[in-house]
C-alpha positions in Angstrom: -23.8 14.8 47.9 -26.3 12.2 46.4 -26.7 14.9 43.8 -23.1 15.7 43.0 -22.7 11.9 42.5 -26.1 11.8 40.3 -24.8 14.4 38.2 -21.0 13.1 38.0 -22.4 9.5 36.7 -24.6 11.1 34.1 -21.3 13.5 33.1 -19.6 9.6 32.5 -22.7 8.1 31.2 -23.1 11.3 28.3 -19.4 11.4 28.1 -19.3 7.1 27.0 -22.4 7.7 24.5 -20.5 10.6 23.0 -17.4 8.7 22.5 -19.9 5.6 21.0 -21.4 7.8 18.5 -18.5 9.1 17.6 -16.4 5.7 16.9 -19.5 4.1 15.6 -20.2 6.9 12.8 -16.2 6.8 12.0 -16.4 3.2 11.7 -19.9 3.7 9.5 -18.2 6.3 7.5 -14.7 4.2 6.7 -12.8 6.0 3.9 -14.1 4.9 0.2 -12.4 6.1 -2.7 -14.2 6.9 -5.7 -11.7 6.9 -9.0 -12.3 7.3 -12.7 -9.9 6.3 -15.7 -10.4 7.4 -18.6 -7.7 5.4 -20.9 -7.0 7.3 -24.3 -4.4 7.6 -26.7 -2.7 10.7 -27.9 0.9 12.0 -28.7 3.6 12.8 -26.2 6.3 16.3 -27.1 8.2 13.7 -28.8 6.2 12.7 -31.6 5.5 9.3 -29.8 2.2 7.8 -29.4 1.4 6.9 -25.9 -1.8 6.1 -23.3 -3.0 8.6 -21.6 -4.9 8.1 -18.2 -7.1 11.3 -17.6 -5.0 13.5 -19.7 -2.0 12.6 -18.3 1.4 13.2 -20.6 3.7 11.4 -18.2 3.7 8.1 -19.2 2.0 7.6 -16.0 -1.3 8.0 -14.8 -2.1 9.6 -11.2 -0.8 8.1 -8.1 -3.5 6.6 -5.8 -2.9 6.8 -2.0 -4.9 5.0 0.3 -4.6 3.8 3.4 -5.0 0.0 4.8 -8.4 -0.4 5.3 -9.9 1.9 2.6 -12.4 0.9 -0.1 -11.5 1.2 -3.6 -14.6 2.1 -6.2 -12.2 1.9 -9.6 -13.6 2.5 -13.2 -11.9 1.7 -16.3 -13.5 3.4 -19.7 -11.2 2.4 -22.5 -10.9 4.8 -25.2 -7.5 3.5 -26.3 -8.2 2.7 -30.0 -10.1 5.5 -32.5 -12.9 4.2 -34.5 -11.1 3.0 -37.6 -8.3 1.1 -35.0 -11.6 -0.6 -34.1 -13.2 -1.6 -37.7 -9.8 -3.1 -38.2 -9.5 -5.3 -35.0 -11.0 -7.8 -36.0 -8.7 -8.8 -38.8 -5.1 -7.5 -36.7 -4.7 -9.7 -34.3 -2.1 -7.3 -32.7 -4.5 -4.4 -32.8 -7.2 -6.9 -31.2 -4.9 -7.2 -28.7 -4.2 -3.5 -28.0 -7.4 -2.0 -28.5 -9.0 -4.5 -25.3 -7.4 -4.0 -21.4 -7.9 -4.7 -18.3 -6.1 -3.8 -15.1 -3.8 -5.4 -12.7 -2.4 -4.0 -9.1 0.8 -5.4 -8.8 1.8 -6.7 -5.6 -1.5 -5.9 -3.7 -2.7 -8.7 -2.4 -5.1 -10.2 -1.5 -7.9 -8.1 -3.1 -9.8 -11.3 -4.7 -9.3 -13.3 -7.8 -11.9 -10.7 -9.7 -9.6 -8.0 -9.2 -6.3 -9.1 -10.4 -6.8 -7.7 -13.9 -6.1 -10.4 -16.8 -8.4 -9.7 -19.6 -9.8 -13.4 -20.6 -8.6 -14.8 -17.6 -10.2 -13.2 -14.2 -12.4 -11.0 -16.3 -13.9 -10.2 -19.5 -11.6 -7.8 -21.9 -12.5 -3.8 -21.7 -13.6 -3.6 -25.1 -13.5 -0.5 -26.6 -15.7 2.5 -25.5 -16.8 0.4 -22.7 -16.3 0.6 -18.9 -15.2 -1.3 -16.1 -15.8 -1.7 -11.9 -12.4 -2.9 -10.0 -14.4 -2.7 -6.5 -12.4 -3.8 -3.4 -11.4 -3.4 0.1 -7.3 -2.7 1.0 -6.9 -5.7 3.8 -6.1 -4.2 7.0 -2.7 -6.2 6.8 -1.5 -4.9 3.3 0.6 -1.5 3.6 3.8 -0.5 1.6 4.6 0.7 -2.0 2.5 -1.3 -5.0 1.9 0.0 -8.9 -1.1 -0.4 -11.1 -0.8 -1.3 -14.9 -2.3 -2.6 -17.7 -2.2 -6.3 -18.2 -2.9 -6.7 -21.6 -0.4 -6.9 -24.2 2.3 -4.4 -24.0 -0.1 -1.6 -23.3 1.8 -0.2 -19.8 4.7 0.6 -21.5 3.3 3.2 -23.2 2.2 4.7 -20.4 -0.8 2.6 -18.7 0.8 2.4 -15.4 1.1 4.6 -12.4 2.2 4.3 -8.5 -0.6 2.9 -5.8 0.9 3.8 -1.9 -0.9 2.2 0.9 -0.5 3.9 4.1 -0.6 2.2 7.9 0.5 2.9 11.5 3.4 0.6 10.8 4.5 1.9 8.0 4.8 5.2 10.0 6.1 4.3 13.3 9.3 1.8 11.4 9.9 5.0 9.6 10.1 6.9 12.1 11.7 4.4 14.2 14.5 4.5 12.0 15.2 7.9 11.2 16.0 7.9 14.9 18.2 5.7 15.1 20.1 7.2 12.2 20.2 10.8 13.8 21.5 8.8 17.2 24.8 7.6 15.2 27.3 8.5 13.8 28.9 5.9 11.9 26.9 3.8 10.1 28.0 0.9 8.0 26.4 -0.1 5.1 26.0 -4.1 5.1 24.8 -4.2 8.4 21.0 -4.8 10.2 20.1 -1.2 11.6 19.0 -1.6 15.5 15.6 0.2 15.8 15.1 2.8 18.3 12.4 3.5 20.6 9.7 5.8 19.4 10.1 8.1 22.1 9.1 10.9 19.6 8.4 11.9 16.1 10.0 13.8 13.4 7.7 17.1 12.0 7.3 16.9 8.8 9.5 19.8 7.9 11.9 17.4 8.5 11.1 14.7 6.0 10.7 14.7 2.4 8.7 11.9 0.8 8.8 10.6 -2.7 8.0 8.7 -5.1 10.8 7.8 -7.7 9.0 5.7 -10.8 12.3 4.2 -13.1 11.4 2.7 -16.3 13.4 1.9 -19.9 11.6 4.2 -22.8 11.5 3.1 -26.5 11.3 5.6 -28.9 9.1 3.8 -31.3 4.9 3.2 -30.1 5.3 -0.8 -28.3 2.9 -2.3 -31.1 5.0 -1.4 -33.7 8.3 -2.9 -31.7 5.6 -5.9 -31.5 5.0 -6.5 -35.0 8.3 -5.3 -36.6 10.5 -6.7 -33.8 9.1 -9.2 -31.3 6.6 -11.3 -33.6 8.1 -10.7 -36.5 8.4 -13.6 -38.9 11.4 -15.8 -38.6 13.9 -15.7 -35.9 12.1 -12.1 -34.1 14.2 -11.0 -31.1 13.1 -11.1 -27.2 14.8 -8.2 -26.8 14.9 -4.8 -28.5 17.4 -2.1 -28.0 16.4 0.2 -25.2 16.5 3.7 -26.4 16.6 5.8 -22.9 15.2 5.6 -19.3 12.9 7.7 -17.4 12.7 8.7 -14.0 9.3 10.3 -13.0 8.6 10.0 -16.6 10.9 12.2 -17.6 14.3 11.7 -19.9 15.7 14.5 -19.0 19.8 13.5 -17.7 19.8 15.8 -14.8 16.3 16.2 -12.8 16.2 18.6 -9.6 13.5 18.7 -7.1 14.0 21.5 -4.5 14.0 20.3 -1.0 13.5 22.5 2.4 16.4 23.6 4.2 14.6 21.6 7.3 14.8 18.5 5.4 17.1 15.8 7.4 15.5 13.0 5.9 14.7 11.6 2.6 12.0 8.6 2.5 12.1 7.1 -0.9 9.5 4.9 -2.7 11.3 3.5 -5.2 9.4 1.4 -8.4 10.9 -0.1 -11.3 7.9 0.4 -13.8 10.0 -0.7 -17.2 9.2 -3.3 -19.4 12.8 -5.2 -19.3 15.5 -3.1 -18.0 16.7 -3.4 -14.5 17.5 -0.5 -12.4 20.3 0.3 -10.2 19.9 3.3 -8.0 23.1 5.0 -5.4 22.9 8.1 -3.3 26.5 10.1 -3.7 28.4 10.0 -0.2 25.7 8.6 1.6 24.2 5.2 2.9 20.4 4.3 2.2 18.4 2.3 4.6 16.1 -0.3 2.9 12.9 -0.9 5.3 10.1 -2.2 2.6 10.2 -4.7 -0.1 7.6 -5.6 -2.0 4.4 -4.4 0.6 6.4 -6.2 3.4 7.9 -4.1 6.1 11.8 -5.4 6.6 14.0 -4.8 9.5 16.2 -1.8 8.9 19.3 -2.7 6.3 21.9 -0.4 5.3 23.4 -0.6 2.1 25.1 1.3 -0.6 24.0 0.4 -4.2 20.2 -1.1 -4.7 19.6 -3.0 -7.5 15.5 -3.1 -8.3 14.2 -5.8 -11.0 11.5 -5.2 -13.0 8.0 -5.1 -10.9 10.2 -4.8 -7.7 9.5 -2.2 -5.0 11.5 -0.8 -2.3 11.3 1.8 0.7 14.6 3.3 1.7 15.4 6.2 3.9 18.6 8.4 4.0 19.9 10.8 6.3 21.0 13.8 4.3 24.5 15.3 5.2 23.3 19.0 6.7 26.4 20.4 5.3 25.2 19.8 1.5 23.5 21.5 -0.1 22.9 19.3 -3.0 22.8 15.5 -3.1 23.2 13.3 -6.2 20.9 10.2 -6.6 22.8 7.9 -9.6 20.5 6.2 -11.2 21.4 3.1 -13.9 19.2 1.6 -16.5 20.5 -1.7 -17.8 20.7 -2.2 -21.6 22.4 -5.0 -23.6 26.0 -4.4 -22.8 25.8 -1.5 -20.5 23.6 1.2 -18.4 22.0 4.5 -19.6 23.0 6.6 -16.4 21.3 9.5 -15.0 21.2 11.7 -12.1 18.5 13.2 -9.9 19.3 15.7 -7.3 17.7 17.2 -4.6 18.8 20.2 -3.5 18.7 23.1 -0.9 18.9 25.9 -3.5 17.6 25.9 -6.9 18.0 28.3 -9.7 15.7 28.2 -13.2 17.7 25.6 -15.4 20.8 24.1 -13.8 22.8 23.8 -10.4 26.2 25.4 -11.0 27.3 21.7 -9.9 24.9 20.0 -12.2 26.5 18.5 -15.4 30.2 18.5 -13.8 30.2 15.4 -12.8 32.5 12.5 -14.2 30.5 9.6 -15.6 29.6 7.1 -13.5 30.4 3.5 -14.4 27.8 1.8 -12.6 29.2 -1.3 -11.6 31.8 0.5 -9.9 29.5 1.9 -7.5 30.0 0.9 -4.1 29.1 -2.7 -3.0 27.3 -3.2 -6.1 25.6 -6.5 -7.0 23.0 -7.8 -9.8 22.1 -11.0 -7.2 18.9 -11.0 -4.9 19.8 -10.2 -1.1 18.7 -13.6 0.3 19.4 -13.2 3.7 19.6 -9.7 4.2 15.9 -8.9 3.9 14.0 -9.9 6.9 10.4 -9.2 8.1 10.0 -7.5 10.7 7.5 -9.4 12.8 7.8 -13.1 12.2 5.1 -13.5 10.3 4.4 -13.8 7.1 0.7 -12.4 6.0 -2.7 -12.4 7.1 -5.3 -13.9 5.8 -9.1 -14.4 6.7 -8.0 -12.9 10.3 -5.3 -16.0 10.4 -1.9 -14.7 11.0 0.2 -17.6 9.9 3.5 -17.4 12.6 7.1 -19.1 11.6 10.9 -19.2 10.5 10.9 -21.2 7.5 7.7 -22.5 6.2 7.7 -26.0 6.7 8.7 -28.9 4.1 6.4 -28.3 1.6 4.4 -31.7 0.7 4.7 -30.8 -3.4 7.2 -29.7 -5.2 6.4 -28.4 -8.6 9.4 -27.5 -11.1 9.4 -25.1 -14.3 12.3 -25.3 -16.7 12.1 -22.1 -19.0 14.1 -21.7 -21.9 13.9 -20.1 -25.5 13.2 -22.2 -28.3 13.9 -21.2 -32.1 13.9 -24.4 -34.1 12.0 -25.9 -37.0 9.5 -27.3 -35.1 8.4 -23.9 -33.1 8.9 -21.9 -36.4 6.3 -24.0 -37.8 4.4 -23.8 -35.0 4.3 -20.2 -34.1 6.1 -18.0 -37.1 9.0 -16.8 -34.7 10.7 -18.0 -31.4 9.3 -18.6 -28.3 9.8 -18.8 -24.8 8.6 -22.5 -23.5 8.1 -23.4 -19.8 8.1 -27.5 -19.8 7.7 -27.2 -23.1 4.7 -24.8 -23.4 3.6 -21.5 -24.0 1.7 -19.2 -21.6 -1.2 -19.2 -23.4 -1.1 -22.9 -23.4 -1.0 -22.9 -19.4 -4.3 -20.7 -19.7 -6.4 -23.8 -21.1 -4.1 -26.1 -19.3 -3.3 -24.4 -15.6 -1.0 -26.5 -13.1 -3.5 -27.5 -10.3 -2.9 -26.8 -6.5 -4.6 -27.4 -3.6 -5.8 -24.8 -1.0 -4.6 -26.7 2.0 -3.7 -23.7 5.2 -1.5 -26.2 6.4 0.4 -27.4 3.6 2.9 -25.3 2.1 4.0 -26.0 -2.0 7.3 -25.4 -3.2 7.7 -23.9 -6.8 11.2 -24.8 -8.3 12.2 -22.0 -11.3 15.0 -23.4 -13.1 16.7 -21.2 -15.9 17.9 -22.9 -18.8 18.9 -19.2 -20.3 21.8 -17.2 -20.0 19.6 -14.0 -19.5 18.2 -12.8 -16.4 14.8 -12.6 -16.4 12.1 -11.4 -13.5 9.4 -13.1 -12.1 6.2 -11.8 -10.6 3.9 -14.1 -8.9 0.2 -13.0 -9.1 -2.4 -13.4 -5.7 0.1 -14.2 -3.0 3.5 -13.3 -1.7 6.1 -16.3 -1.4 8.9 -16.8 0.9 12.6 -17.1 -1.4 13.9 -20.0 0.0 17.1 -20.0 -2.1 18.5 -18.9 -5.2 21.6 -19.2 -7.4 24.1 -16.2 -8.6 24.1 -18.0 -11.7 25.9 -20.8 -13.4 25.1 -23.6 -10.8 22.5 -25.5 -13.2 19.6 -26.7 -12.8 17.6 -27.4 -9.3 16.5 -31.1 -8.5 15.8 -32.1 -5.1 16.6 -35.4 -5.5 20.0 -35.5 -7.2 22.6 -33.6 -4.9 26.0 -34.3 -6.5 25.2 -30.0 -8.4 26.0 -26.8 -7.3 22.5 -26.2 -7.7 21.9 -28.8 -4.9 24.6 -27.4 -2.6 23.6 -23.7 -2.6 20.3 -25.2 -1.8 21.4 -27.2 1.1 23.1 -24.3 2.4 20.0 -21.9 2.8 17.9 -24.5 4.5 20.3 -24.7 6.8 21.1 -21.4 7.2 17.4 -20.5 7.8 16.9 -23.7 10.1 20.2 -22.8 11.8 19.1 -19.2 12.5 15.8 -19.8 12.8 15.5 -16.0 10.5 12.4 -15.4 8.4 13.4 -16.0 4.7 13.2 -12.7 2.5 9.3 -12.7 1.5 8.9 -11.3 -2.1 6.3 -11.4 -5.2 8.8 -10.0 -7.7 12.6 -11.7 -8.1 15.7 -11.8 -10.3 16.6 -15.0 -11.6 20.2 -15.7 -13.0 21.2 -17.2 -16.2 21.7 -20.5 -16.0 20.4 -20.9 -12.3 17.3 -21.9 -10.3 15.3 -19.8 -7.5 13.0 -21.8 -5.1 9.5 -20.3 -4.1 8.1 -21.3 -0.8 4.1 -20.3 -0.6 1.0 -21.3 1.4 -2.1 -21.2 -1.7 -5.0 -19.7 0.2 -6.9 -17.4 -2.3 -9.0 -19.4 -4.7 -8.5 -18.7 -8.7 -6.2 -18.9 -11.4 -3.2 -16.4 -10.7 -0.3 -16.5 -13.3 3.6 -16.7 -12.1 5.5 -14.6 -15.1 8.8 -12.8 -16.7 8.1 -9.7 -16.2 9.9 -8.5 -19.6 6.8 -7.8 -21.2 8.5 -8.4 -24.9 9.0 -12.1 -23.0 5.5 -12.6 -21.8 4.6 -11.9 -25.5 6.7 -14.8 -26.3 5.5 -17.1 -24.2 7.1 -16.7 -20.6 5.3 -17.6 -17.8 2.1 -20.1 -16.2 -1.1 -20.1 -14.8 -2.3 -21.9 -11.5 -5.7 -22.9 -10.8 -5.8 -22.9 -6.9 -9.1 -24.2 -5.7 -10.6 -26.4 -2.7 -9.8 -30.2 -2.5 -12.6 -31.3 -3.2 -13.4 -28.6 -6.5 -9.9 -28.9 -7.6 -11.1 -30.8 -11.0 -14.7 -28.9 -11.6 -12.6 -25.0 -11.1 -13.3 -23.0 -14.5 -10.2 -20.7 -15.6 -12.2 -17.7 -16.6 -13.7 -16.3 -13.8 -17.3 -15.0 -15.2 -17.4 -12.1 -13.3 -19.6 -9.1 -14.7 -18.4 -5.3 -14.7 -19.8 -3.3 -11.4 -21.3 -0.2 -12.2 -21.8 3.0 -9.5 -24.9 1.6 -8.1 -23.0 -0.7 -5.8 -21.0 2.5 -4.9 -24.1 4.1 -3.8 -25.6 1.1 -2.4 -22.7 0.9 0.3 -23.5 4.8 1.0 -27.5 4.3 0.9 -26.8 1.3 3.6 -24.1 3.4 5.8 -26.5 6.4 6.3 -29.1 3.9 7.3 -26.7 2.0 9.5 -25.8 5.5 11.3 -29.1 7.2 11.2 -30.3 4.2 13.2 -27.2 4.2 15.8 -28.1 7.9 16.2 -31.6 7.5 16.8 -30.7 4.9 19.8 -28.0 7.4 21.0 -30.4 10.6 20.8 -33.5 8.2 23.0 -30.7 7.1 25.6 -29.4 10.8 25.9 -33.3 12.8 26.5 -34.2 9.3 29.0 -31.2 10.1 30.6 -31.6 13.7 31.1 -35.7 13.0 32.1 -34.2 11.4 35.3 
């Protein structure tokens, strides 16, 4: 007996060093990615000159898919300009402009100052025929649908731009979640919060499709021409120039299909708006679509009919397919000055070479007469799921609304075309209190890294466009925003419609106690205000912009310089950081296999003392 019991604890003993080795070399060995760029330039079918990422024709370059936690080892080697584009540089300013990059990931944050992409401003331009190290890990709090592009000039509409998908648990299981809940009913209203159901099982994959749909305006003539013919041009210039076509995957075809399993119940769509002005409206024909993402935050479960998707903005949205089709329509709308370039994508059960006998049949849609269609921002529709709003430096900060903010800090925005800015700049500009963007770059707003003190940011439009903002470094809580027309926001004056739409979402999110929407890309109306509630925790200068890249050429958007207290007035702008090369790749690897060699070793001398006994 005293033997049976001997051996029994050494079967438990080997068994718990087994499982130690096993989670401690997983945990040594944590997934690293290793990717290479190489950015050229080279000429699509069209005749139109575009970037290229590793041969890529697309307009897009490959999609990375990670998963939270994972270590990103990225390279950069710019080969955008040829070697007469480059003896020229230095006396185009335009070309100067082009023939330099750098890299932003949009919406993934927070990955550190270093990494955010702005050539001059977090890091030294890619010059041509050199390379750059984006080195980072994905924060084990940061999941959802993000993009990467080119933040130099107007570089990503040719093509410098592609999708980055961060996988997690959560991600998964609210999926799932809801795709169960779906199948459990069978009328489903659009408008309405969508109860989640218990995971008490999960879909096979036979059943699900997922994809990625990229949307984007397309301009038939190369961006740097449109910039020196068009946007810059001497005299008036225009912010806007005509949008010749849309793409959806990169294509312009009218009618894409992508065949689909005759399993497939579900369809989980990752949907991007990757254009440089246009905004996108998407609708799937005689179905609902469930949004559960927006923006890298996970939402609870809303059901709605029409999506509208700003420039920059992201969304996740699942839809139950009808098993009697065996085609379904996806509408998709790209805004243009008066009017929407319409296409359709289909996925279907049966596909033939060419068309569906149904493709092409269909009457033209007129897209604001889609169901439930609206340009606003769904303000109170959107809620996290957990009540929190991110995590940083293992601090999960817990809460409704964030509380009164203890500085308020308002940007009027408005485009400027008279003899003073003619003389100043050669063409009209877009002025945020009266200044440029670059001007913000030698002169950032100053906030103060406090992690309890929250800072409001007041947006007011003085415009009749509407224009999206992107906020660089951290997500913000949308407090409240106008449909457009109410004026100007002041806190201190309330006798505006301005001030009375904003008196009613406070109370409305102090009444409910709900979780405003948390964003880092919105829709602003013309002639309105939105109100951006955010917690400044990650140190460095992160720029809040319109996200029409003609109107970031002309001036649209600000820098903030978010530092410590006490380094708030000694904080440099441009972060001096050098380009990492491979050898910190390796380094990591050299360090792991020592780390687990050593854990090993310790495991191996416990096992043979164990069995000496």
């Amino acid at each position: 007996m005293v033997g049976y019991l001997r051996r029994r604890n050494d079967f438990f003993l080997i068994g718990f060093l087994t499982t130690m080795f096993s989670f401690l070399v997983s945990s040594a060995f944590s997934r690293s990615e290793l990717i290479e760029f190489e950015v050229t330039s080279t000429v699509s079918k069209f005749g139109r000159r575009i970037i290229s990422i590793n041969d890529h024709l697309e307009m897009y370059g490959p999609t990375i898919t990670v998963s939270s936690g994972d270590t990103i080892n990225l390279s950069v080697h710019n080969f955008i300009c040829s070697a007469d584009e480059v003896a020229e540089m230095e006396n185009d300013i335009f070309l100067k402009e082009y023939c330099v990059t750098g890299l932003h990931f949009h919406g993934l944050v927070p990955i550190e100052n270093k990494n955010d992409g702005i050539p001059f401003v977090t890091q030294p331009p890619i010059g041509p025929d050199e390379t750059f190290w984006y080195n980072f890990t994905i924060p084990l709090g940061v999941c959802g649908t993000f993009w990467y592009h080119s933040h130099s000039t107007i570089q990503y509409g040719d093509g410098f731009r592609g999708a980055f998908i961060v996988k997690c648990k959560l991600f998964e299981d609210v999926s799932h979640q809801t795709m169960l809940s779906l199948e459990s009913k069978n009328n489903i209203s659009s408008g309405t919060l969508l109860e989640l159901h218990p995971l008490y099982r999960k879909l096979s994959n036979s059943e699900i499709l997922e994809h990625i749909i990229t949307l984007s305006d397309y301009y038939n003539d190369w961006n740097l021409q449109i910039m020196r013919t068009k946007i810059m041009a001497k005299g008036r210039g225009t912010t806007d120039p005509s949008i010749d076509d849309s793409l959806i995957n990169g294509s312009q075809e009218e009618n894409i299909m992508t065949k689909i399993d005759k399993k497939v119940k579900f369809l989980i769509l990752r949907v991007i708006n990757t254009g440089m002005s246009g905004t996108q409206v998407l609708h799937m024909e005689n179905h609902t679509m469930t949004v559960i993402e927006t923006d890298g935050v996970i939402i609870k479960p809303y059901i709605l009919d029409t999506l509208t998707i700003a420039v920059g903005q992201r969304y996740t949205i699942i839809i139950r397919l009808n098993e009697r089709q065996e085609q379904y329509r996806l509408i998709s709308g790209c805004n243009k000055m008066m009017g929407y370039i319409t296409k359709n994508y289909y996925f279907t059960r049966k596909y033939h070479r060419g068309k569906s006998s149904n493709v092409g049949d269909k009457d033209i849609i007129n897209i604001k007469e889609l169901p439930n269609f609206s340009r606003n921002e769904l303000l109170h529709e959107f809620i996290p799921l957990h009540n929190e709003m991110f995590k940083l430096d293992e601090k999960t900060i817990k809460s409704s609304l964030l509380k009164e903010p203890s500085k308020t800090t308002y940007l009027a925005y408005k485009y400027r075309l008279d003899p003073i800015i003619l003389k100043k700049y050669g063409t009209g500009m877009y002025m945020v209190n009266d200044k440029t963007f670059d001007e913000y770059l030698n002169d950032p707003i100053k906030l103060a890294i406090d992690p309890e003190t929250s800072h409001d940011i007041v947006i007011n439009s003085i415009d009749h466009m509407r224009h999206p903002w992107h906020l660089h470094g951290h997500h913000f809580q949308l407090v409240s925003i106008g449909a457009g027309g109410e004026g100007s926001l002041n806190k201190d004056q309330k006798n505006s419609a301005a001030w009375e739409k904003y008196d009613s979402d406070i109370n409305f999110w102090n009444d409910t106690k709900q979780t405003p929407t948390i964003r880092d890309s919105i829709n602003i109306p013309g002639n309105s205000f939105a109100v951006l509630r955010i917690l400044p925790q990650v140190q460095g200068c992160w720029v809040l912009h319109c996200h029409v890249e003609w109107h970031m050429m002309k001036g649209l958007g600000v820098m903030f310089n978010m530092t410590q207290t006490n380094t708030l007035d000694n904080a440099n702008p441009m972060q001096t950081t050098s380009a990492i090369n491979k050898n910190t790749f390796l380094t990591k690897l050299v360090a792991i296999t020592v780390y687990t060699v050593s854990i090993s070793s310790f495991l191996i001398m416990a096992y043979w003392r164990l069995v000496q006994q």
